[in-house]
C-alpha positions as MATLAB code, in Angstrom:
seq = 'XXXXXXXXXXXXXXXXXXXXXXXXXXXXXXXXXXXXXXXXXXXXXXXXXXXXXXXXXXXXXXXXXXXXXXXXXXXXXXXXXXXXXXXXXXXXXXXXXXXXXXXXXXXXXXXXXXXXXXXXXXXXXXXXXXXXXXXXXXXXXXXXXXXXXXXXXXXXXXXXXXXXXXXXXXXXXXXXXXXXXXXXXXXXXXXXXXXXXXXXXXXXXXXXXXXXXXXXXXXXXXXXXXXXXXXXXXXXXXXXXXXXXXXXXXXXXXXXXXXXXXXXXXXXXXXXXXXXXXXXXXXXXXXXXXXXXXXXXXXXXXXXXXXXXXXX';
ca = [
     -96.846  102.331  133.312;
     -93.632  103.684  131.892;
     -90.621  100.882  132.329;
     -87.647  102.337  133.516;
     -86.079   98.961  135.048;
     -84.819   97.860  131.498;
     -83.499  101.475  130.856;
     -86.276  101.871  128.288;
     -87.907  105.224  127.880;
     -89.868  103.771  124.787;
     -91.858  101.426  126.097;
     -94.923  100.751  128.520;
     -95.690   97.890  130.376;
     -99.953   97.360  130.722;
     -99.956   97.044  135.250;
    -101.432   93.374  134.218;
     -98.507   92.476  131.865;
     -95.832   94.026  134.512;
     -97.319   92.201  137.904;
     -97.260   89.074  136.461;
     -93.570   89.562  135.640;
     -92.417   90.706  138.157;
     -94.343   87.729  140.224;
     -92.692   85.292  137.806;
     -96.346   84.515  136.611;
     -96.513   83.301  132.490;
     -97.001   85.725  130.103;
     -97.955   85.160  126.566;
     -96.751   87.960  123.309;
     -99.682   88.383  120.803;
     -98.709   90.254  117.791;
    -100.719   92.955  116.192;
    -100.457   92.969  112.849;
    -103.042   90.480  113.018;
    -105.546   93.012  114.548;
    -104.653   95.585  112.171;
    -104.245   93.849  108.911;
    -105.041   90.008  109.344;
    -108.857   90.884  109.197;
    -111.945   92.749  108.995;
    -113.305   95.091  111.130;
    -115.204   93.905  113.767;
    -113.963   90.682  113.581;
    -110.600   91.473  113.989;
    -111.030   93.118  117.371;
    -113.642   90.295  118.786;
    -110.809   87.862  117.479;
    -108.255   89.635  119.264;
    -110.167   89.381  122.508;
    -111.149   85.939  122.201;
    -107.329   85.071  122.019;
    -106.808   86.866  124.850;
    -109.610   85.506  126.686;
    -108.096   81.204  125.732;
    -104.709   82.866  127.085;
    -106.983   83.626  130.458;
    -108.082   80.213  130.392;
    -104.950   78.357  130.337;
    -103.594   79.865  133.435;
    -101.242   83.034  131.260;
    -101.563   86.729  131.087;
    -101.759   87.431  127.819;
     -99.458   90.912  126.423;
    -100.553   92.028  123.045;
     -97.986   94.000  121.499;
     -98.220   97.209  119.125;
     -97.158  100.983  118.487;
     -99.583  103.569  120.025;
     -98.927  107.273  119.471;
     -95.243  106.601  119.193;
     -94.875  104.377  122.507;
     -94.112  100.581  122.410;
     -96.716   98.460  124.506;
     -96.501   95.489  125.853;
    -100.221   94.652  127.055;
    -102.802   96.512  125.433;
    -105.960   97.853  126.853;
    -109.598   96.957  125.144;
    -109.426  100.404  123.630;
    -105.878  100.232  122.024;
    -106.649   96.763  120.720;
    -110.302   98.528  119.353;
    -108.148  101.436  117.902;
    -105.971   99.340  115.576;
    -109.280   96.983  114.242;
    -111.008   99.929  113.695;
    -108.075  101.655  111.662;
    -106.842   99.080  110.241;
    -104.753   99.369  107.199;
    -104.134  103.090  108.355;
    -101.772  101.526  111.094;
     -98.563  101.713  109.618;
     -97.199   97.370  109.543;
     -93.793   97.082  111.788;
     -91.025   95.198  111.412;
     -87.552   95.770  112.969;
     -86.105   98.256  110.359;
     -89.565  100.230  110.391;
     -89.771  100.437  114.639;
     -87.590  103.771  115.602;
     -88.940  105.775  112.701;
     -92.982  104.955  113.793;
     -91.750  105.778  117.512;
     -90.155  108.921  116.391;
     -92.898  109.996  114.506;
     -95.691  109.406  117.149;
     -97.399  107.131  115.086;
     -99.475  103.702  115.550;
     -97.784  100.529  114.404;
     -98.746   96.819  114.140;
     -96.406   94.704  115.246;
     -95.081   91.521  112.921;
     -93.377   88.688  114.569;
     -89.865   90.172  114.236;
     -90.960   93.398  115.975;
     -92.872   91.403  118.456;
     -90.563   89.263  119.255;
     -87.955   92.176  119.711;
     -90.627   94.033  122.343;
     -90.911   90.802  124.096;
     -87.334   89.976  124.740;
     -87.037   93.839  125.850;
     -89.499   92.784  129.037;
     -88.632   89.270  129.192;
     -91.720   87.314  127.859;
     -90.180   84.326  126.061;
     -93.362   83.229  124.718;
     -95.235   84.296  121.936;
     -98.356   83.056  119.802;
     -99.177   83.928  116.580;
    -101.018   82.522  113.213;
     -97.807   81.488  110.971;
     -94.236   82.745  110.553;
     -93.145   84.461  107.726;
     -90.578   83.298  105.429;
     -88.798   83.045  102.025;
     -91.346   83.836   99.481;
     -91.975   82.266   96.431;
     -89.586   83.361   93.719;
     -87.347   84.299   96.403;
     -84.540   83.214   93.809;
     -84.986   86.172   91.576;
     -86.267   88.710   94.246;
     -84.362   88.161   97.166;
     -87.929   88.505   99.463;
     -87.272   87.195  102.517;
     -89.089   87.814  106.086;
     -87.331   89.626  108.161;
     -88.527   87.295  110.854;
     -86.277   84.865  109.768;
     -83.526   87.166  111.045;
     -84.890   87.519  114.175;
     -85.883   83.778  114.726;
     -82.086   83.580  114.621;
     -81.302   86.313  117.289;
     -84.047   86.822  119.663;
     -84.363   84.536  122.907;
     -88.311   84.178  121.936;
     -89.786   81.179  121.138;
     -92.800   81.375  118.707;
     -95.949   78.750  118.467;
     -97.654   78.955  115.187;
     -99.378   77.048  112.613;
     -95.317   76.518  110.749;
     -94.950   79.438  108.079;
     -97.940   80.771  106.083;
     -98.480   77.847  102.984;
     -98.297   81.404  100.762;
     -94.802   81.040  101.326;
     -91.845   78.623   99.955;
     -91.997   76.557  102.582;
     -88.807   74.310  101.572;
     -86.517   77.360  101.139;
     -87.718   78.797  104.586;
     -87.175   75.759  106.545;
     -83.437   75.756  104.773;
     -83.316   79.104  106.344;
     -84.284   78.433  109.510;
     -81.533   75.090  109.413;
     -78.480   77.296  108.124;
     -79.253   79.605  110.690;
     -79.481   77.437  113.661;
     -83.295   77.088  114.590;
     -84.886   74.709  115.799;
     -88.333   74.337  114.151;
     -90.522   71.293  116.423;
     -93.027   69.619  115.561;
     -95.825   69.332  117.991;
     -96.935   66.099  118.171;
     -96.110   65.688  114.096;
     -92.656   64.930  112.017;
     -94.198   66.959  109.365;
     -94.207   70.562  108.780;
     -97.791   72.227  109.011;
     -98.714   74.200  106.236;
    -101.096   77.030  108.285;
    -104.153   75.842  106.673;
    -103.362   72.502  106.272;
    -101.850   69.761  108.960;
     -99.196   68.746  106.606;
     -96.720   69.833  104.157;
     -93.944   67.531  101.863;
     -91.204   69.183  104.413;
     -90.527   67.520  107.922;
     -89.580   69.353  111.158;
     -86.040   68.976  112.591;
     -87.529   67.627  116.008;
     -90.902   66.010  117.530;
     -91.952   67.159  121.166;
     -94.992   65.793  122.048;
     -95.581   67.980  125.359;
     -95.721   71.544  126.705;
     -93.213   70.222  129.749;
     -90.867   68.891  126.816;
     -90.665   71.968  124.877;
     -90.490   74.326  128.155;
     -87.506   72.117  129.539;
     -85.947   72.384  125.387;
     -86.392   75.984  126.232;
     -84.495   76.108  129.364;
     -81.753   74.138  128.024;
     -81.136   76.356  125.285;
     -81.289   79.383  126.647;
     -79.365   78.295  130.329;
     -76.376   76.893  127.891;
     -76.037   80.113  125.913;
     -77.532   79.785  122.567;
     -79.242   82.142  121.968;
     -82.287   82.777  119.405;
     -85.877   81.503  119.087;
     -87.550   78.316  118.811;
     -90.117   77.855  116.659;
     -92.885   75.350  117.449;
     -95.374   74.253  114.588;
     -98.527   73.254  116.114;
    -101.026   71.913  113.256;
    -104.466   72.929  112.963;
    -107.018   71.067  114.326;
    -108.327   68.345  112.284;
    -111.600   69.576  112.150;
    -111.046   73.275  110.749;
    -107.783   71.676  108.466;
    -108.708   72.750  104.090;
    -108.102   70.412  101.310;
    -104.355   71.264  100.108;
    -105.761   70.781   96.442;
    -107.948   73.692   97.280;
    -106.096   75.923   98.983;
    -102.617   75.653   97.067;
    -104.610   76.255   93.871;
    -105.920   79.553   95.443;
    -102.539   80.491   96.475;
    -101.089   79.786   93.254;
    -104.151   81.854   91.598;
    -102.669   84.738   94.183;
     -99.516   84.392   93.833;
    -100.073   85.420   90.085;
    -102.356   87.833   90.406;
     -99.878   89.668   92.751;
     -96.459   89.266   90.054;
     -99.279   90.591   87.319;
     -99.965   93.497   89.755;
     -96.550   94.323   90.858;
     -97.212   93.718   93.971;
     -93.906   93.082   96.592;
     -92.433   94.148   99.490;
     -94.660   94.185  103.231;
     -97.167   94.728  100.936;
     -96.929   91.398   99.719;
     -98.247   89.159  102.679;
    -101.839   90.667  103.435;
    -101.950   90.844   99.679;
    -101.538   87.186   98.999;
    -104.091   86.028  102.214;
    -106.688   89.186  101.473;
    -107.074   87.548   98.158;
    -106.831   83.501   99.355;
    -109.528   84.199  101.913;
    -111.761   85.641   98.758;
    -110.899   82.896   96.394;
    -111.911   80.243   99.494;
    -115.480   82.133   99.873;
    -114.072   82.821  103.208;
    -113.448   79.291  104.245;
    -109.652   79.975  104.940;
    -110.254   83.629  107.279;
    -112.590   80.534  109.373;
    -109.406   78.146  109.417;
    -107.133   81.023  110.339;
    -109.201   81.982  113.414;
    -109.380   78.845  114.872;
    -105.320   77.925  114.120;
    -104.675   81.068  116.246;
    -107.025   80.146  119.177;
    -105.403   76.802  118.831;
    -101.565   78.290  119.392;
    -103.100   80.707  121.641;
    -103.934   77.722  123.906;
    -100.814   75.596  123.314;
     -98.956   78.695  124.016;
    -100.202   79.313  127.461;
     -99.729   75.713  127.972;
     -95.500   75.802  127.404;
     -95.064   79.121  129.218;
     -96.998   77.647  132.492;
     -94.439   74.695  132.587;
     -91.719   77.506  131.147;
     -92.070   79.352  134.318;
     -92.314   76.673  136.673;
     -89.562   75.182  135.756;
     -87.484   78.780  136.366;
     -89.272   79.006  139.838;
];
């Protein structure tokens, strides 16, 4: 359905996706860039679902986000999410500088978090799951690369669960980022920064919550007094799928310098870096990624249940 309400002619709300906002029902944001470039076809698209599907099963509607043929969608059907698995790195990657010029041109995007997060606000889904953040590279002091989610952490009313930023990134400078520009990064039930693959990380969180209710009511708060901007909530991955740091920080260093040697930079940079960490891993971390996201997925669904309850 086209959404006229917010004075958007841009956009499309899925039925699903607008019935359960306009019942006040939770409502989960899934990114797509995931789908599109996170991994392989099929597995991409049967990942995609199965998020979906834990979304179900915690009592949300989950609203996958993307570009198709030049309209911005919030809720995607099984054959939009199969389109963008199946063309993968065809599907032009959107962030917020890239989003009027793949709508004007008709094309398909993939969403990042900073484009997701601005579709979101647009139809007021304050929640939104996805694998890890992006942030202030490595080397960020010579080449100024810096996620433009960062940015929009600061200035969108979205709050984002993830695994804390991807561990291919600087994760000291990017928390420094996140402090100078007022956002709160929790810890769910840990003081120390998660490092996507790995629980940990030598970098703490500014605050521990320890419950969907307490982050939902942190939520409220925040945005009821005015500030406005995301939250971001760093939810570990489970014990059980967690890789030895050792082992993965030596593959991201390996990838790291494979991609300087290859002048390699830009949005290119990010599915460079993880293609080539999930081949130097013998697949081990594309396994740990899929079960971080199912694991925010849930925890997700969780906070925007007692989210909405609490603005009932």
């Amino acid at each position: 359905m086209k959404n006229h309400a917010i004075g958007n002619e841009y956009l499309d709300i899925s039925p699903e996706v607008a019935e359960a906002l306009a019942d006040n029902q939770p409502v989960v944001a899934l990114e797509s860039t995931i789908i599109a470039q996170g991994m392989p076809y099929p597995q991409n698209v049967e990942i995609a679902l199965q998020v979906e599907q834990k979304i179900r099963e915690n009592g949300a509607i989950p609203a996958t986000i993307a570009v198709i043929n030049g309209r911005m969608k919030a809720g995607l059907s099984h054959e939009e999410i199969e389109l963008l698995g199946r063309e993968g790195y065809k599907v032009t990657k959107v962030s917020r500088r890239d989003l009027p010029f793949v709508v004007a041109a008709g094309k398909n995007g993939a969403t990042t978090v900073a484009s997701t997060m601005i579709i979101a606000e647009m139809v007021g889904i304050k929640i939104f799951a996805t694998g890890g953040i992006g942030g202030v590279h490595r080397g960020a002091e010579h080449t100024f690369d810096i996620s433009a989610d960062l940015q929009e952490l600061a200035k969108t009313s979205v709050a984002v669960v993830c695994a804390g930023a991807k561990s291919i990134l600087d994760l000291g400078l990017t928390t420094e980022y996140l402090e100078t520009h007022g956002v709160p990064l929790i810890g769910y039930q840990t003081h120390s920064l998660p490092a996507f693959f790995c629980r940990t990380s030598p970098f703490s969180v500014n605050i521990r919550l320890d419950s969907p209710e307490q982050i939902a009511q942190a939520m409220v708060i925040k945005w009821d007094t005015g500030l406005q901007g995301g939250l971001v909530i760093a939810n570990p991955i489970p014990e059980q799928y967690a890789m030895p740091e050792a082992e993965i920080n030596a593959a991201i260093e390996q990838a790291v310098r494979e991609s300087i040697e290859q002048g390699v930079s830009g949005k290119e940079c990010t599915p460079f870096l993880l293609a080539r960490v999930v081949e130097l891993t013998g697949g081990d971390s594309l396994s740990a990624n899929i079960q971080l996201i199912l694991n925010n997925a849930e925890l997700a669904a969780k906070i925007a249940c007692c989210y909405w309850e609490n603005r009932r």
